[in-house]
Residue, then its C-alpha position, 0 to 999 in steps of 0.5 A: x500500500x502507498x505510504x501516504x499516511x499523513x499527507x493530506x489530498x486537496x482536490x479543485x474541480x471546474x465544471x464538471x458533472x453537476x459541478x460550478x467549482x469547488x475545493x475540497x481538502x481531506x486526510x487519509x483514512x474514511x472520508x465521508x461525502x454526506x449529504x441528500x441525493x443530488x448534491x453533487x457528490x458523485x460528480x465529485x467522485x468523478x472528478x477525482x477518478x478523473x485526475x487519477x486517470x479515469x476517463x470516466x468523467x463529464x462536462x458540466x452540461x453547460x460548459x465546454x471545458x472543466x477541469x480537476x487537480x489533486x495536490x498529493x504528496x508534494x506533487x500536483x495531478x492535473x485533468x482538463x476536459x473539452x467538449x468536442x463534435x465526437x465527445x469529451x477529450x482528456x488531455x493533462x498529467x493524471x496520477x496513473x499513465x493507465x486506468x484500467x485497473x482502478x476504474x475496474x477495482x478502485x473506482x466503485x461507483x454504481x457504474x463499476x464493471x466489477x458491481x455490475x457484473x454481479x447484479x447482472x450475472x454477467x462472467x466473472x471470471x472475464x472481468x477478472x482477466x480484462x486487464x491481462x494481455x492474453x495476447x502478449x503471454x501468448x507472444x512473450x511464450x512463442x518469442x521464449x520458446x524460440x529462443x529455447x530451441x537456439x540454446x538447445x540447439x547450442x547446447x546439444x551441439x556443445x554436448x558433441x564438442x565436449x566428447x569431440x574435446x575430450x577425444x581430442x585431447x586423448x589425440x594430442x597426447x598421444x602425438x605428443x607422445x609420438x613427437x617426443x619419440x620421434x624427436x630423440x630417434x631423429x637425434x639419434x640418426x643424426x648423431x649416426x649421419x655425422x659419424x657417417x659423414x666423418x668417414x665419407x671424403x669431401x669429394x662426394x660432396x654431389x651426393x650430399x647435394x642430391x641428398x638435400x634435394x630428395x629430403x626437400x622433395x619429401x618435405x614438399x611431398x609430405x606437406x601436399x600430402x598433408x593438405x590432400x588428407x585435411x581436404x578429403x576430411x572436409x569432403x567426407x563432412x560436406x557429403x555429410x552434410x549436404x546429405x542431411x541437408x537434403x533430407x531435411x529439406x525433403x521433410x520441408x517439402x512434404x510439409x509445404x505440401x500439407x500446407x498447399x490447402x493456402x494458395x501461395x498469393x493467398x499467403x501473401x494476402x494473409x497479412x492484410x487480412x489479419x489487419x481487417x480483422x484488427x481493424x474490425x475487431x478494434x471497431x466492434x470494441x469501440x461500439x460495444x464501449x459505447x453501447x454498454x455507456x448508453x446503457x448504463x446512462x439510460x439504466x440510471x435514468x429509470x432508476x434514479x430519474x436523471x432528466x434535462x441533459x440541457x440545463x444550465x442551473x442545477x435547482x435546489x437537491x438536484x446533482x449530475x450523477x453521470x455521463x452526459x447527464x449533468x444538472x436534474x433530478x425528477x421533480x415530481x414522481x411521475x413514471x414520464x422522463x425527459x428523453x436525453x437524446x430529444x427532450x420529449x416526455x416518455x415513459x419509463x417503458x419505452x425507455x427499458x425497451x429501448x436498453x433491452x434492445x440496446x443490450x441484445x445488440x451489444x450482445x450480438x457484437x460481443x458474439x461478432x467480436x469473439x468470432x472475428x478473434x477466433x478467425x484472427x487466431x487461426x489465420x495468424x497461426x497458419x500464416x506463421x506455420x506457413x511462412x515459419x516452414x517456407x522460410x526454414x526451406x529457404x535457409x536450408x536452401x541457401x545453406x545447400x547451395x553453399x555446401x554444393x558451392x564448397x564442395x565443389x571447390x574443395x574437389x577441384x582444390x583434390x584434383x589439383x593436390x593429387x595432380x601435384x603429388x603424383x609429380x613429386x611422387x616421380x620427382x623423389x623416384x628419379x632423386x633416389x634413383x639419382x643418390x643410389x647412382x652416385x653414393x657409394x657409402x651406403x651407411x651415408x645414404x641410409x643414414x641420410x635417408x633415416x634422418x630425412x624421413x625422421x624429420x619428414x615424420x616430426x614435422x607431420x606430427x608437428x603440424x598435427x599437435x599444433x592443428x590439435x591444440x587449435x581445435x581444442x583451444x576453439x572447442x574450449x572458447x565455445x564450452x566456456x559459454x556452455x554456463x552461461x547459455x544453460x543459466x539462460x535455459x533456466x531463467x527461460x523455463x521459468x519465466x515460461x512456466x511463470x507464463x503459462x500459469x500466470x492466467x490460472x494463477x490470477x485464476x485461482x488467486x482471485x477465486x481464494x481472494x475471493x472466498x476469503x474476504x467473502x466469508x469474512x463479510x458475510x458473518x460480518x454483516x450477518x444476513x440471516x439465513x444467507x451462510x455462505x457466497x463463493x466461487x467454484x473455479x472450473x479448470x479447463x483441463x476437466x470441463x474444456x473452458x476456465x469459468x467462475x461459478x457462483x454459489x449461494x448457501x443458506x442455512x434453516x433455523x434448524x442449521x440444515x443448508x440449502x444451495x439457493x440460486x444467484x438470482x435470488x440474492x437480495x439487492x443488498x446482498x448483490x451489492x455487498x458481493x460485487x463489492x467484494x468481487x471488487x477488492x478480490x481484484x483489487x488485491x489480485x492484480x496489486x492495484x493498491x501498489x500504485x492506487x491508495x484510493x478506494x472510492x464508494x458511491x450508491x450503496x443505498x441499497x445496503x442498510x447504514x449499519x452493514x455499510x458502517x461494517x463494510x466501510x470499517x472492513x475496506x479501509x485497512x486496504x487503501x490509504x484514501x477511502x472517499x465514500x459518498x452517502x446519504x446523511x442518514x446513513x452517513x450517521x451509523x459511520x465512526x465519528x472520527x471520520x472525515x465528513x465532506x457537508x458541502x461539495 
């Protein structure tokens, strides 16, 4: 909850609702607006949720602007409303960016979503998870699962590089071995070529000349030799690979080809079609806004007797409650209203005809809309499945033309190497043939010879440990990331489990608020024979869609208990449990972390003591409780209370 315990709010407001000016200054904890019905109080309320962010709010019916500040904790919260052709536009500096959370859970007026939702019998669980972007879980999932399938790719092949290091690492001791005995056989030969020579005279110095041209011939034989092995290697791998490829992209084929139901054109149409759909979509919702606002301004027309949209004075008792509705009540108790819409009288009938067609065809727009998010989901799916396959066989694609591409080369560079080998192979036979001719000292040729193929053998395996130590030191590079990536693995699969339950978890956490805080306030309140309201939370693992069911339990004077209906929940009793409904969401989605304001309007149809209870119940929940009540029931309410006379 924010600390604001001791700083006091102060709230200016112009011409809005039913309201010329006013000032008003309280602290935190209760504060009460007492006063007759139409005294502008909740106009007040409107103006505060206003500058807290609420887009719920009017003009006065006269004015063309209005406005609203709140001073609180050293900062000041501004709100200017005009009127224009298509509305009412905001504009200013509110205390929250986004108010959805409050206006459902915080701002509980007679209009709020959460109160409704229970005297309407409308789904609970819906209105529970309207602030939770399913589609940006649904996003943030696909987007984490793909980076999951880079790291596991990653690591499966770190897996193969930490047995190839260890096979290497086997490899390269043991041509250090190798090495090490070559290079004390080779000093060896070379003390034996010196003593060799020793007792060879100078003049066959030609010999020793031919000698260094077979050895320099051997070397370059051994060097080509060398590079034609490594060339042929990268051959075998290639073949390999292209062959791996080749099949996978035969697998690709054949899912394209599943996938033909979508002709190529339509695919590539698929885009501007989603965005119809959103187009559509974003429409519908602007329009089933609009219809549920004029059906609640016209609910509480017949219910409160709200008149004369066009006023400019606001005669004694009389307050705007609401929505475009700014300045009368009824003056007398006639069943016939002044329309909003023409100013002609008529009656409270037709007016409740007019909200159960307006309701029916809300209604069919929500349908509508579902449907429309049906098609948007099953055509943004294929349309990735299809371009996610297409564009794989394109990589694999390029990936195949580079191997052909390489292989290609690197059989030309074989032929070339072969072609050089077999020269040199000539060149060492007419070199040896030339040694035998002219050394007459066979242990000074076959000493030369030793020493020549001793170096020949240490420079091969040389070449082989240092190439070794590369590639380990490589393959060491790459697992030094293995840490890193596997602690990436983990944060992945938690935030993805945190995701995938995040829904069930609001679920379950709001149906438990819920429950909780219900049980509570029912023996708080003591309404006879009612024992118990709560909600059975249906998991879609056992009945195919999540649902919030609500459960009435009354108890007999004899303490038998009876399942009753919802339906017949008295006025109070309804009132009480979207209250409640109210702070489970409130709670759930942390709304008092960022909003120490709970405001109360209409709770006349809950007795003076039972609010007193409640009022007492809610307040260790927020730092501001703004409450809006008739005098009388104002009366049964803590006297340490703030009260608000005059607005």
């Amino acid at each position: 909850m924010p600390s604001l315990q001791n700083t006091p709010a102060a709230v200016d407001v112009e011409h809005i609702g039913g309201i010329n000016s006013t000032s008003v200054e309280f602290t935190p904890g209760v504060t009460v607006l007492a006063g007759r019905n139409a005294t502008n109080r909740t106009s007040f309320l409107q103006a505060l949720m206003a500058a807290l962010g609420s887009d719920r709010a009017s003009l006065k019916g006269d004015a063309d602007q209005g406005r609203v500040s709140l001073a609180l904790d050293d900062e000041t919260y501004t709100r200017e409303l005009t009127r224009t052709d298509t509305g009412v536009a905001f504009a200013g500096d509110p205390y929250l960016e986004e108010a959805q959370l409050a206006d459902l859970f915080a701002f509980l007026l007679e209009s709020n979503p959460a109160r409704r939702a229970v005297v309407r019998n409308e789904d609970l669980r819906e209105l529970i998870l309207r602030p939770v972007d399913v589609e940006e879980i649904e996003a943030r999932i696909s987007q984490l699962q793909a980076e999951k399938r880079g790291i596991d790719t990653q690591l499966s092949e770190l897996s193969d590089a930490s047995r190839e290091r260890d096979s290497l690492e086997e490899e390269h001791a043991r041509v250090t071995n190798q090495l090490e005995t070559t290079e004390a056989e080779l000093e060896e030969a070379r003390n034996s070529l010196e003593t060799a020579q020793q007792s060879t005279s100078d003049s066959e110095s030609t010999g020793s000349d031919q000698l260094d041209s077979l050895r320099n011939a051997q070397s370059q034989l051994e060097d080509v030799t060398y590079d034609l092995e490594t060339e042929q290697e990268s051959v075998a791998s290639l073949e390999a690979e292209q062959s791996e490829l080749e099949a996978e992209q035969s697998e690709l084929e054949a899912e394209l080809e599943e996938l033909s139901v979508i002709d190529e054109d339509e695919v590539d149409d698929l885009a501007s079609q989603i965005e119809q759909i959103r187009g559509r979509k974003r429409e519908l919702d602007e329009i089933i806004s609009q219809l549920q606002t004029v059906i609640q301004f016209n609910e509480q027309i017949t219910e409160e007797g709200v008149t004369d949209l066009l006023g400019g004075e606001e005669p004694s008792g009389t307050e705007a409650d609401g929505g475009a509705i700014t300045d009368q009540l009824l003056a007398d108790q006639s069943d016939d209203v002044t329309c909003w819409t023409c100013g002609s009288q008529v009656g409270t009938e037709q007016i409740e005809s007019t909200v159960s067609r307006l309701q029916d065809l809300r209604q069919e727009k929500v349908e509508r809309r579902n449907e429309l998010t049906r098609e948007l989901e099953e055509l943004t799916a294929q349309r990735k499945e299809y371009t996610s396959t297409r564009d794989e066989r394109a990589e694999l694609e390029r990936a195949l033309e580079t191997a052909v591409a390489e292989l290609t080369d690197r059989t030309d560079r074989i032929s070339e190497l072969e072609a050089r080998r077999e020269e040199l192979v000539e060149k060492i036979e007419d070199l040896e043939s030339a040694v035998e001719a002219d050394e007459d000292d066979e242990d000074l040729l076959a000493a030369q010879k030793e020493v020549t193929q001793l170096e020949l053998k240490r420079d091969r395996l040389e070449r082989k440990q240092n190439a070794l130590a590369e590639d380990i030191e490589n393959l060491e590079e790459q697992l030094a990331e293995r840490d890193q990536l596997e602690a990436r693995r983990e944060e992945i699969n938690a935030e993805l489990e945190e995701l995938r339950t995040r829904i069930e978890r609001i679920e379950r956490e709001a149906i438990e608020a819920f429950n909780k805080h219900m049980e509570t306030v029912v023996d708080l309140l003591d309404y006879g024979n009612l024992a118990r309201i709560w909600l059975e939370y249906r998991n879609p693992k056992t009945s195919g869609n999540a649902t919030f069911e609500l459960h009435v339990t009354r108890q007999t004077d004899d303490d038998t208990t009876y399942e009753d209906s919802v339906g017949h929940l008295s006025e109070s009793e309804r009132e009480v449990t979207g209250l409640v409904l109210a702070l489970a969401g409130y709670l759930v989605h942390n709304v008092h972390e960022e909003m120490p304001f709970i405001l109360l309007d209409s709770l006349e149809a809950i007795d003076s003591e039972r609010i007193a209870q409640l009022v007492e119940y809610l307040k260790e929940y927020a730092s501001y409780i703004v409450v809006a009540l008739l005098s009388e029931d104002a009366n049964a309410l803590d006297d340490d209370y703030q009260r608000v006379a005059e607005i």
